[in-house]
C-alpha positions in Angstrom: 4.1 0.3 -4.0 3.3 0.3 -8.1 6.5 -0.7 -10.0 7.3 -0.1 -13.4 5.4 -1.3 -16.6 7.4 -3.4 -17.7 5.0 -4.9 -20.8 1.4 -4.8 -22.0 0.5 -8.6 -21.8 -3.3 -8.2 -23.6 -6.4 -6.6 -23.5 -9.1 -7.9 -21.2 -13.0 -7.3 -23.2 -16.3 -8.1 -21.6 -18.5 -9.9 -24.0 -22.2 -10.5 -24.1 -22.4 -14.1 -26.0 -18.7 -15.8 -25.3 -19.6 -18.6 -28.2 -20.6 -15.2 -30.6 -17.6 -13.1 -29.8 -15.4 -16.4 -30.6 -16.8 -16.7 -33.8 -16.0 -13.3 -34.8 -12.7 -12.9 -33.4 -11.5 -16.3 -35.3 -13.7 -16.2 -38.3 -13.5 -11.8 -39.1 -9.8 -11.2 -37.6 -7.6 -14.3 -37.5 -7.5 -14.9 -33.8 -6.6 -18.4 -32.3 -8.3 -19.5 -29.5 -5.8 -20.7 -27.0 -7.8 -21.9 -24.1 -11.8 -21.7 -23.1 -11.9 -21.5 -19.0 -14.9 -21.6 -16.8 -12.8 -20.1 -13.1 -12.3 -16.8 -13.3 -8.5 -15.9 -14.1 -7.1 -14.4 -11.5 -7.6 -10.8 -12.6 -10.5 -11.3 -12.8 -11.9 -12.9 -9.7 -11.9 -9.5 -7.6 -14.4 -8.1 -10.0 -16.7 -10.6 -9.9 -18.7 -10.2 -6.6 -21.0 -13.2 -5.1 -23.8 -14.8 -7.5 -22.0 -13.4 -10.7 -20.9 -16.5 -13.0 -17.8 -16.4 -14.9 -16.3 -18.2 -18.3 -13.6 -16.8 -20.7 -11.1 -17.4 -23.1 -8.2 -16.4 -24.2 -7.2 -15.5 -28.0 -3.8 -15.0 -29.8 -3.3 -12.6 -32.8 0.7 -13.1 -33.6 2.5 -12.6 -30.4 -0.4 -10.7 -28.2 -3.0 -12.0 -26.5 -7.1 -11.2 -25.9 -8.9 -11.9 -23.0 -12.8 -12.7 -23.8 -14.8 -12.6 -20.6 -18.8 -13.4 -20.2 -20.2 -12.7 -16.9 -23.6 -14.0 -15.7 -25.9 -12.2 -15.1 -24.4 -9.6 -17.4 -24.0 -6.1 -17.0 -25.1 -3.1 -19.2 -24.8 -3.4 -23.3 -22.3 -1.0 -24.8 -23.9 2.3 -24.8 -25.8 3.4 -27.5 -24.5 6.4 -30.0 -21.3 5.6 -28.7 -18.2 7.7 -30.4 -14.4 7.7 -30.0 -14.4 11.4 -27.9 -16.6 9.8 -24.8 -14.5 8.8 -22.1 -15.6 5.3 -21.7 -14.0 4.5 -25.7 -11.3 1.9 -25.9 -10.1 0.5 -28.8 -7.4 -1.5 -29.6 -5.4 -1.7 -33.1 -4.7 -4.9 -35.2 -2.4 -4.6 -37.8 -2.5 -6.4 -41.1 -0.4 -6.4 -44.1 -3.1 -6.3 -46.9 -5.6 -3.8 -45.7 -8.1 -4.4 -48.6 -8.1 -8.1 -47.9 -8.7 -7.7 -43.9 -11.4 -4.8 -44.8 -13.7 -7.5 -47.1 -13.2 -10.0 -44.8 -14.7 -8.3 -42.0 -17.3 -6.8 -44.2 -18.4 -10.8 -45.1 -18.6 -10.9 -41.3 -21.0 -8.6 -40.3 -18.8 -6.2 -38.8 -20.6 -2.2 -38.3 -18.6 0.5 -39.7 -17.3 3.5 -37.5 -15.3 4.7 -40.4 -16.8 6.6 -43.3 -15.6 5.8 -46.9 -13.7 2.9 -46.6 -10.0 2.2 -45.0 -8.5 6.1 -45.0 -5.1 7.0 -45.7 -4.0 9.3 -43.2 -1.4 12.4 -43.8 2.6 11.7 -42.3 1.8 14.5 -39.6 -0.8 11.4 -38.6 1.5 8.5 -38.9 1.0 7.9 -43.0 -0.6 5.0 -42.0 -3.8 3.2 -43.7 -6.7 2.7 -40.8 -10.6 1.7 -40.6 -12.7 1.7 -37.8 -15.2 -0.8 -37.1 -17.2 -2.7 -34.1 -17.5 -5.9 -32.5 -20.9 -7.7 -32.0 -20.8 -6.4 -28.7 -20.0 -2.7 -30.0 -16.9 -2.4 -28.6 -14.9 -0.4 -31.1 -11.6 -2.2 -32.8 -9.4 -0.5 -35.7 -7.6 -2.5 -38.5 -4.0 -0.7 -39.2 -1.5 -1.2 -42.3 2.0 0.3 -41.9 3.8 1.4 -45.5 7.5 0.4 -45.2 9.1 3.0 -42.5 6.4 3.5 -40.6 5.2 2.2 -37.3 7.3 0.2 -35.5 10.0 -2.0 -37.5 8.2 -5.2 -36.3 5.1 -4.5 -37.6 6.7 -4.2 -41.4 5.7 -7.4 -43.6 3.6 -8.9 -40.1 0.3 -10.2 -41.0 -1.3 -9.8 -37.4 -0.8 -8.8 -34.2 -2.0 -6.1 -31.8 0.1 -2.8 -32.0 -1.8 -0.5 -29.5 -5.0 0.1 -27.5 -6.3 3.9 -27.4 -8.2 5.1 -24.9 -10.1 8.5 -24.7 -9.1 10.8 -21.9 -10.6 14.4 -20.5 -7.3 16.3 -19.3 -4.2 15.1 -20.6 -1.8 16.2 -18.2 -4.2 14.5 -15.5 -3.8 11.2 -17.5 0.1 11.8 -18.1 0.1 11.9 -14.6 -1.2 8.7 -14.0 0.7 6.7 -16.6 3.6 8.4 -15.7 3.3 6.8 -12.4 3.3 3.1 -13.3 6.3 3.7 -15.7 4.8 4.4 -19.2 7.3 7.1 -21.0 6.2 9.4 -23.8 7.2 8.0 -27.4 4.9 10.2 -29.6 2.5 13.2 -28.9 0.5 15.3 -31.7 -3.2 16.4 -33.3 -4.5 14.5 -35.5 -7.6 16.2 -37.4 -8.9 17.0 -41.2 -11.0 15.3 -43.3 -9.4 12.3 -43.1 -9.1 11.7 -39.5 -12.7 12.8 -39.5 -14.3 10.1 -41.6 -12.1 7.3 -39.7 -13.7 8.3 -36.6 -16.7 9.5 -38.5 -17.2 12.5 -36.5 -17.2 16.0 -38.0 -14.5 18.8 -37.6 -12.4 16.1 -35.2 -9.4 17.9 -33.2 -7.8 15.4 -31.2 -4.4 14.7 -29.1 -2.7 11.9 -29.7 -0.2 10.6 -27.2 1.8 7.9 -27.5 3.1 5.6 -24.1 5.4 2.9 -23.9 6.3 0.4 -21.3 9.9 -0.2 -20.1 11.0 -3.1 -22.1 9.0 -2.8 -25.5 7.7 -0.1 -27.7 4.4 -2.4 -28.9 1.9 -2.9 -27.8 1.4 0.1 -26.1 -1.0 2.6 -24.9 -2.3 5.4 -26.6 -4.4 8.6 -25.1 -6.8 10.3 -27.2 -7.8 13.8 -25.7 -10.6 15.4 -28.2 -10.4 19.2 -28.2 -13.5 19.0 -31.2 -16.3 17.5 -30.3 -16.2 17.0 -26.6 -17.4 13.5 -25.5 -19.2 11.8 -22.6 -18.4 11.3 -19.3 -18.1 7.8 -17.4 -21.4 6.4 -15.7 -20.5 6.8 -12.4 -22.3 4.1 -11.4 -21.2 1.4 -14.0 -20.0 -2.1 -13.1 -16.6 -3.9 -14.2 -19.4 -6.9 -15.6 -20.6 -3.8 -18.1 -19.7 -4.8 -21.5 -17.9 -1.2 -22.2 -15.7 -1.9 -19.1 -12.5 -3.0 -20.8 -9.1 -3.8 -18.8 -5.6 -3.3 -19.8 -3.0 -6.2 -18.6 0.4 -4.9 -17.9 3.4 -6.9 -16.2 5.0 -4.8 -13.6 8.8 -4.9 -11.8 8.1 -4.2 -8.9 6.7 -6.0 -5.7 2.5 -5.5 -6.8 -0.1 -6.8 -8.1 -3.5 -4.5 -8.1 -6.5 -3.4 -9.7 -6.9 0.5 -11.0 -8.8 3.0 -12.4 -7.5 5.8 -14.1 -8.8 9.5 -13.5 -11.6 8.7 -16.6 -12.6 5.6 -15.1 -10.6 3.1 -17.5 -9.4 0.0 -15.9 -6.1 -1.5 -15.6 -4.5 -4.8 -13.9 -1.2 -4.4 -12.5 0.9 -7.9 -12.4 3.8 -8.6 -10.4 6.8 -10.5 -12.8 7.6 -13.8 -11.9 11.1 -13.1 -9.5 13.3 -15.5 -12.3 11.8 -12.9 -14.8 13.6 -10.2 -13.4 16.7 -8.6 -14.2 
């Protein structure tokens, strides 16, 4: 039996070069590293199968947490002409309080642009908040986000870092509501996001896309966003991907109830299921 959600503890990346990704994550975004392993963590031992080498390490951004995670030999770069509407994009969102000084940092640190024109300020039907898209040196795609006072959620106001959400794009929304829904994650938000603006974040042209909002039981961020693109319609999932493939990212969420599990979601994305600690529960 799945229990609830009760938190999202982190987002698990697969990395190319673990001393490269490092580097950028500290030097372009503020991260601390907390701890560099060579064993596999344990959500991450049924994923590597027999010959396939592990190291990771773990990264802090305010109070969330990134997973880093090299496997040798590795699997397949991140593909190629990738954009936010195909269904292997996830992102995740790392909110600053000075959005000009995050944006020149990363440009001294190589990152590639996703977003056209600079940080955009999106309309209040989108949030009102300030966003630019970008990518690691592994091409997974990240997103700096500013909140103006009464925006966003009240912890985020004044915060210089943290992690407030990963998006994820999805196919049928219902489908993916469904499957959420089933591990405890409510709806907090739900609308279309599209005009010139939301088009040169994503740079994409004539974007139409749902965005819904889930939260787990006990906080409202980080959480979990869906992005289902009406305009233009994305990829599908590689069937025959790996979980070593550096585009195969992993959501960690805590769960109360008597589980702990790997899963894929209808579009392929992966998630890790965590039982609490028994003195952790209510």
């Amino acid at each position: 039996m799945i229990g609830r959600a009760f938190r999202l503890l982190g987002i698990s990346l697969n990395v190319g070069e673990l001393p490269r990704s490092l580097a950028f994550y500290r030097d372009a975004l503020g991260f601390a590293v907390i701890a560099e392993e060579k064993a596999p963590r344990n959500w991450v031992r049924p994923i590597a199968t027999d010959g396939v080498r592990v190291r990771s390490a773990r990264l802090r951004l305010g109070g969330q947490e990134l997973e880093l995670v090299e496997f040798d030999p590795p699997g397949a770069p991140y593909p190629p002409g990738s954009t936010a509407a195909d269904l292997w994009f996830q992102h995740f969102a790392i909110v600053t309080n000075d959005m000009a000084a995050a944006y020149r940092r990363l440009q001294r640190h190589g990152a590639t642009l996703i977003t056209h024109g600079g940080p955009q300020h999106l309309p209040p039907a989108a949030g009102a908040v300030t966003a630019y898209k970008f990518r690691d040196p592994d091409g997974h795609p990240l997103e700096l986000i500013f909140f103006p006072p009464g925006s966003g959620d009240p912890a985020w106001q004044g915060v210089a870092g943290g992690i407030d959400h990963s998006a994820l794009s999805v196919c049928e929304a219902e489908r993916s509501l469904a499957f959420y829904g089933g591990f405890g994650l409510g709806v907090r938000s739900r609308q279309v996001n599209s005009g010139a603006a939301q088009d040169r974040l994503d740079g994409l042209a004539n974007v139409a896309v749902e965005v819904i909002g889930l939260s787990p039981v006990a906080l409202q961020t980080p959480h979990l966003e869906l992005l289902c693109y009406a305009a233009p319609r994305g990829r599908e999932r590689d069937p025959g991907g790996r979980a070593s493939d550096i585009a195969d990212s992993r959501l960690i969420f805590e769960v109360d109830g008597p589980c702990t599990a790997f899963v894929r979601d209808p579009d392929g994305h992966a998630s890790v299921l965590l039982e609490r600690e028994p003195e952790q529960l209510n």
